[in-house]
C-alpha positions as CSV (number, residue, x, y, z in Angstrom):
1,X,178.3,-22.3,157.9
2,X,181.5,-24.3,157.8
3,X,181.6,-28.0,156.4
4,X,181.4,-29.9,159.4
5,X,178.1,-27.8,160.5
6,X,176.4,-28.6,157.3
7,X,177.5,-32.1,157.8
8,X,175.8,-32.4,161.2
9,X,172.6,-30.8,160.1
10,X,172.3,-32.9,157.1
11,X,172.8,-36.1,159.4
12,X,169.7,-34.5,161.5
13,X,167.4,-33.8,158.4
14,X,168.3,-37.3,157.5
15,X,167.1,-39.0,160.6
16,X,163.7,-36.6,160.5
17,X,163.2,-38.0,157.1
18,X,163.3,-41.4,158.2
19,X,161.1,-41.0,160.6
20,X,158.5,-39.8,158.6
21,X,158.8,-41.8,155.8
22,X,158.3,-45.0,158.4
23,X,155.5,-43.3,159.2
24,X,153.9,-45.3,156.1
25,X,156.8,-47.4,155.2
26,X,156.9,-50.7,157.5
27,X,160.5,-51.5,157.4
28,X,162.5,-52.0,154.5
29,X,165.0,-50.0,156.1
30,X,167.7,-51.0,153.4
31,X,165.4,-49.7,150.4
32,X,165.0,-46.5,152.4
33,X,168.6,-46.0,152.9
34,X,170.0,-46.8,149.6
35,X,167.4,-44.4,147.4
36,X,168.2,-41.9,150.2
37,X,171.7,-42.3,149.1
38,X,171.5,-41.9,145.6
39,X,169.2,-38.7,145.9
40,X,171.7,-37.0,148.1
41,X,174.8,-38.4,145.5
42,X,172.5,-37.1,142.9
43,X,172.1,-40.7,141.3
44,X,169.1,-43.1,139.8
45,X,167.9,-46.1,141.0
46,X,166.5,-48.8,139.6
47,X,164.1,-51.2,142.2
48,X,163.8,-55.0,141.0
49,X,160.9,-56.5,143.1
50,X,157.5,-58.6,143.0
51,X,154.1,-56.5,142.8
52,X,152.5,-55.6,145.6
53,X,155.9,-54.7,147.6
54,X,154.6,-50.9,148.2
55,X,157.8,-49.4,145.5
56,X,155.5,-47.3,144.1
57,X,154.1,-46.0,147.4
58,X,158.0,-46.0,148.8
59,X,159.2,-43.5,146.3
60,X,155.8,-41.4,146.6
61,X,156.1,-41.0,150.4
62,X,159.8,-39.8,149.8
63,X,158.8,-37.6,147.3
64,X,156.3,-35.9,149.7
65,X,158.9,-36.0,152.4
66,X,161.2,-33.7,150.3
67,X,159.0,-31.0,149.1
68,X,159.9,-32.8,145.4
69,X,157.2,-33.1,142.3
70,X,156.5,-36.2,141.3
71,X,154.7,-38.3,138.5
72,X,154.6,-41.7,138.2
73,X,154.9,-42.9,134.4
74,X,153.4,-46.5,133.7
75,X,155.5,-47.8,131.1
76,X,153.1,-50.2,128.7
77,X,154.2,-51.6,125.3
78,X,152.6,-48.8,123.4
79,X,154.0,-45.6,125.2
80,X,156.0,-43.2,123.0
81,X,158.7,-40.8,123.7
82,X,156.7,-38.1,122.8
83,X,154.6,-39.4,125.1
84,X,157.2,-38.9,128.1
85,X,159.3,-36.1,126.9
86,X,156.3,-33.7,125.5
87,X,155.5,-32.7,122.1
88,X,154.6,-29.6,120.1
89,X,151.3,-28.8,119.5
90,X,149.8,-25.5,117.1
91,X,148.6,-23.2,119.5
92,X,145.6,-20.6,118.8
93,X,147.8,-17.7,116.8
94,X,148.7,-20.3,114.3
95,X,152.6,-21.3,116.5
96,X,153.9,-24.1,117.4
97,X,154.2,-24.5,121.2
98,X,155.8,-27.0,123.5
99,X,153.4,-29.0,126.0
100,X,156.0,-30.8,128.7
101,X,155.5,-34.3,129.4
102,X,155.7,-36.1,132.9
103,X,159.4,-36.1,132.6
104,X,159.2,-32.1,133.6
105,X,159.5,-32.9,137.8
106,X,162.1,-33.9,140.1
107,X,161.4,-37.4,141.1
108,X,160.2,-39.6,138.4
109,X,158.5,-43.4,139.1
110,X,159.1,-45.2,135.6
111,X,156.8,-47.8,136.7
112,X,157.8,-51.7,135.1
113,X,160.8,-50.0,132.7
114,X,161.2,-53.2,131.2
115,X,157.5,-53.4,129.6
116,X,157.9,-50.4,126.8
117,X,160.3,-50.6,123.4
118,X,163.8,-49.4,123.3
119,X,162.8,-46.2,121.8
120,X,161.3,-44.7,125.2
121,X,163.8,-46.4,127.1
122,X,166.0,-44.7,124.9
123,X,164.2,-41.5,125.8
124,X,164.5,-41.7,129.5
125,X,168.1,-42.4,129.1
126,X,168.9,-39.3,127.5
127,X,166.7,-37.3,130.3
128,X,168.7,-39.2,133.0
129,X,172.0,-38.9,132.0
130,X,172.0,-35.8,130.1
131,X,169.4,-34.0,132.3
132,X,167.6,-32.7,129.1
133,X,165.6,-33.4,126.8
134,X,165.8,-33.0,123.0
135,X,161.9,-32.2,121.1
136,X,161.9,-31.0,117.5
137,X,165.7,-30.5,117.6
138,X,165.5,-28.1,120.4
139,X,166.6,-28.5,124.1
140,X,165.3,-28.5,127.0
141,X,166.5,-28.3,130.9
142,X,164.6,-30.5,133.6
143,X,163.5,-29.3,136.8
144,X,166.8,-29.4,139.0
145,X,166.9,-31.5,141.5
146,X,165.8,-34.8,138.9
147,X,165.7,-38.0,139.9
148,X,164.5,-41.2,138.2
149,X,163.5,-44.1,140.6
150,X,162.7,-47.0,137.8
151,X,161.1,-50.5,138.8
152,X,161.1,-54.1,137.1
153,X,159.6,-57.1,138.0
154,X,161.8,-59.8,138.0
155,X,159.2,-62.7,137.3
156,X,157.5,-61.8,134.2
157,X,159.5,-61.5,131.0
158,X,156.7,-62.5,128.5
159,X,156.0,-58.9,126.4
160,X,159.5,-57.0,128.4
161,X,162.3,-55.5,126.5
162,X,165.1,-56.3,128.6
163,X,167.4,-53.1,129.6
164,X,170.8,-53.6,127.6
165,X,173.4,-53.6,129.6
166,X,175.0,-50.0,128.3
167,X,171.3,-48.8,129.9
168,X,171.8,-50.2,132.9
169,X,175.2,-49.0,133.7
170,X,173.2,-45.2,134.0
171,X,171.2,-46.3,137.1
172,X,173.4,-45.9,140.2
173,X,172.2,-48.1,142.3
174,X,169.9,-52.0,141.5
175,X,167.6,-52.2,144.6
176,X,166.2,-55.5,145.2
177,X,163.0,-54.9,147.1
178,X,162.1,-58.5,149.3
179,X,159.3,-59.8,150.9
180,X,158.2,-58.0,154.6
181,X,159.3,-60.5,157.7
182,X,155.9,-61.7,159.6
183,X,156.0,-58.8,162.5
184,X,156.8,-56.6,159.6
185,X,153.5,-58.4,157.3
186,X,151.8,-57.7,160.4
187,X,152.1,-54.4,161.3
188,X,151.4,-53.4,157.3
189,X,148.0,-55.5,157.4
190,X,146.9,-53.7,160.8
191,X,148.2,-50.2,159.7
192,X,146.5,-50.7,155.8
193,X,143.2,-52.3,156.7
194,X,141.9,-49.4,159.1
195,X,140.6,-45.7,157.8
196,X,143.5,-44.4,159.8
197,X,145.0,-41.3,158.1
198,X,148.4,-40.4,158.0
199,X,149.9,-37.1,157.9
200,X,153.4,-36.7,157.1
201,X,155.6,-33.4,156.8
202,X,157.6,-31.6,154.5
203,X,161.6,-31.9,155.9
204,X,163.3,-30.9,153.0
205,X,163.8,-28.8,150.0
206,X,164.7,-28.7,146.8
207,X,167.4,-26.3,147.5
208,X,168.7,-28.3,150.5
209,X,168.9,-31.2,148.5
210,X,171.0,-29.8,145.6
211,X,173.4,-28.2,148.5
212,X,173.7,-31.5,150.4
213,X,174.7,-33.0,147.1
214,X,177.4,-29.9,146.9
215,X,178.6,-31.0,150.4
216,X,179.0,-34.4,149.8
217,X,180.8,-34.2,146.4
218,X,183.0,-32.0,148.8
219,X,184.0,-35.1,151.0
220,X,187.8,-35.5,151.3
221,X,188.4,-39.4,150.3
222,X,191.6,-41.2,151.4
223,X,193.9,-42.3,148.4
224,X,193.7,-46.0,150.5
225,X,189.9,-46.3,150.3
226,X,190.4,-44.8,146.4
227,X,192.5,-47.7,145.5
228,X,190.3,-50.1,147.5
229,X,187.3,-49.1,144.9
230,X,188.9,-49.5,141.7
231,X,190.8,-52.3,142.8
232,X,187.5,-54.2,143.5
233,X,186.7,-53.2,140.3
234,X,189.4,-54.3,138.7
235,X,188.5,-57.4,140.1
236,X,185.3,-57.8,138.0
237,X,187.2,-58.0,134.8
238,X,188.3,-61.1,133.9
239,X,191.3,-59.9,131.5
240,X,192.1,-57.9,134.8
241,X,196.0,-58.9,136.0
242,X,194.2,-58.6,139.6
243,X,191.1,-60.6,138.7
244,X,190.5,-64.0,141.1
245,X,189.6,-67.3,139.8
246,X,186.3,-66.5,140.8
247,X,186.1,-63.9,138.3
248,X,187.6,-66.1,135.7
249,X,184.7,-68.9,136.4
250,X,181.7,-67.2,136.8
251,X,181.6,-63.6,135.3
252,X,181.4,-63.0,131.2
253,X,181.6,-59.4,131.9
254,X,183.0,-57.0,134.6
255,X,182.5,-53.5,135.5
256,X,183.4,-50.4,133.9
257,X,184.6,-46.9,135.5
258,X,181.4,-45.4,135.8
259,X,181.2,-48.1,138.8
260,X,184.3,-47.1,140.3
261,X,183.2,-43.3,140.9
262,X,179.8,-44.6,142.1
263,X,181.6,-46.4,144.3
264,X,183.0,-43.1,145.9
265,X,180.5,-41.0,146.0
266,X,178.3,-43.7,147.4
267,X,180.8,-44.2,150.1
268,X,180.9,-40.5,150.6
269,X,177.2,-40.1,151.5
270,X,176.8,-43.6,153.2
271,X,179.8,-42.1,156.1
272,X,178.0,-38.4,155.8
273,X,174.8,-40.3,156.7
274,X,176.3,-42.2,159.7
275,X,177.8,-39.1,161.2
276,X,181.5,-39.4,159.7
277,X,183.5,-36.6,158.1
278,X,185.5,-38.9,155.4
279,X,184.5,-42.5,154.3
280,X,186.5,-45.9,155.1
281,X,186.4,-49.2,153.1
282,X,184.0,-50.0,155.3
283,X,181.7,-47.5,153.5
284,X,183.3,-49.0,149.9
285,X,182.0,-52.0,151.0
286,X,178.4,-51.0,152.2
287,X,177.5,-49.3,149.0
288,X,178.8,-52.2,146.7
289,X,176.2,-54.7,146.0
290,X,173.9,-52.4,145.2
291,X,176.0,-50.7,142.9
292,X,177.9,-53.6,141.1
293,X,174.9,-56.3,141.4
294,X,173.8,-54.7,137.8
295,X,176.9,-54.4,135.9
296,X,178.2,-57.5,136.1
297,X,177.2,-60.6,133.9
298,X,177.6,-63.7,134.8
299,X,178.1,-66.8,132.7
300,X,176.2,-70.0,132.1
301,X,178.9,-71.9,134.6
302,X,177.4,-69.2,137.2
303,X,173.8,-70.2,136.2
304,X,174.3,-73.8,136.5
305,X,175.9,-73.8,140.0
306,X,173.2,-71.5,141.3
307,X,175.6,-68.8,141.9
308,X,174.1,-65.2,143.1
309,X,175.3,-62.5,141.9
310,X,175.3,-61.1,145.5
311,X,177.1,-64.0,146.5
312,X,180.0,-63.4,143.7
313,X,180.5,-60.1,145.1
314,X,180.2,-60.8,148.7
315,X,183.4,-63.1,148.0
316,X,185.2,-60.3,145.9
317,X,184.6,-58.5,149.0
């Protein structure tokens, strides 16, 4: 099957997927989109919103969707890594033997990040980025495909351990999850209040997944949309040559590479997704909040004068 084939088919599965997961999911079209996105570019996400915003059921329905394993980890103050990762226990004939944790599937909730010590962060990390997992010095692979879908809620902060910045940076995408509009409020209340059962199917698999990711890496990128990306990045640093007075006033800290290819890829999938065969700026620009809203920091001018961080990048746009 050529390129353009795969392409068309994975633009078909894509819709099908929608439609089942708004089977459940009342809107939030957006959230659906972008965690689409960074399955498919094989990325993490990280989803800041209030409780009660259905995240957890969001990422579940997807999972189900896929044909994926999930587990959801609640992260509390006391969890250990061993605790995620797995640990080695003496089996009956006297040998040590390894017991998996609930890192060992491919999508993985880690519910309220933010509540459990920088050692387990720390541990997830590793699994994310390295797609492994180190227990009594030896390795071990995760399932493949392995996704982490973390959430934070952005009004508590008493008993959190903030993610450092350099932790951050490994999530592809910062979600912010909102409240549902009235007709959306409504149609949640009706649909949630019944015994009504929902049944939704299996459109995917694991295999697809990982080859849609193949095809998409395979995107052919203009070098004009290339220098677009890391230009806007450029933009973020304020000892940049190309950075704007804007940059200079209200951000402490820019972006580093690692935003530049997300950038790309993201683009990639978001055109692949809409039907087109090679991304535009347009698709640069689609993909950029989401991706630069979390590695930038802004200063205490920025603070004061209520600026957003959306709102910075909207006029770095």
């Amino acid at each position: 099957m050529s390129n353009v084939e795969e392409v068309d088919q994975l633009v078909k599965k894509y819709n099908t997927l929608k439609t089942e997961i708004h089977k459940i999911i009342v809107g939030q079209d957006d959230v659906v989109d972008q965690v689409l996105i960074s399955i498919f570019s094989r990325g993490h996400c990280l989803l800041v919103g209030v409780p009660g915003l259905a995240k957890t059921l969001l990422v579940n329905t997807i999972s189900r969707t896929l044909g994926l394993s999930f587990n959801r980890i609640q992260f509390t103050p006391d969890l250990m890594p061993s605790d995620i990762v797995g640990s080695e226990i003496l089996g009956e004939n006297r040998t040590f033997k390894f017991v998996k944790g609930p890192l060992f599937n491919n999508i993985v909730l880690a519910d309220e990040i933010n509540r459990t010590p920088p050692k387990t962060q720390s541990a997830l990390l590793e699994a994310m980025q390295e797609r492994h997992v180190t227990a009594a010095g030896q390795n071990y692979p995760l399932p493949a495909p392995f996704f982490v879908l973390a959430t934070q809620n952005p009004i508590e902060q008493e008993g959190t351990y903030p993610l450092p910045e350099a932790q951050l940076d490994r999530f592809m995408f910062n979600i912010w999850v909102d409240y549902p509009s009235f007709e959306e409020e409504m149609a949640i209340v009706k649909s949630t209040t019944t015994d009504t059962k929902i049944d939704i199917k299996q459109v995917m698999s694991g295999e697809e997944i990982m080859r849609f990711q193949e095809i998409i890496r395979e995107i052919p990128v203009a070098d004009n949309v290339l220098e677009y990306a890391v230009r806007l990045v450029g933009k973020t640093r304020i000892n940049d040559a190309s950075a704007p007075q804007l940059t200079k006033d209200f951000i402490s800290w820019g972006a580093g590479p690692r935003a530049s290819q997300y950038l790309i890829i993201g683009a990639k999938c978001h055109a692949v997704l809409k039907g087109k065969y090679a991304p535009d700026i347009e698709d640069v620009q689609a993909v950029a909040k989401p991706i630069l809203r979390h590695r930038l920091v802004k200063n205490y001018k920025a603070e004061a004068e209520g600026y957003s961080m959306d709102r910075i990048i909207e006029e770095l746009l």
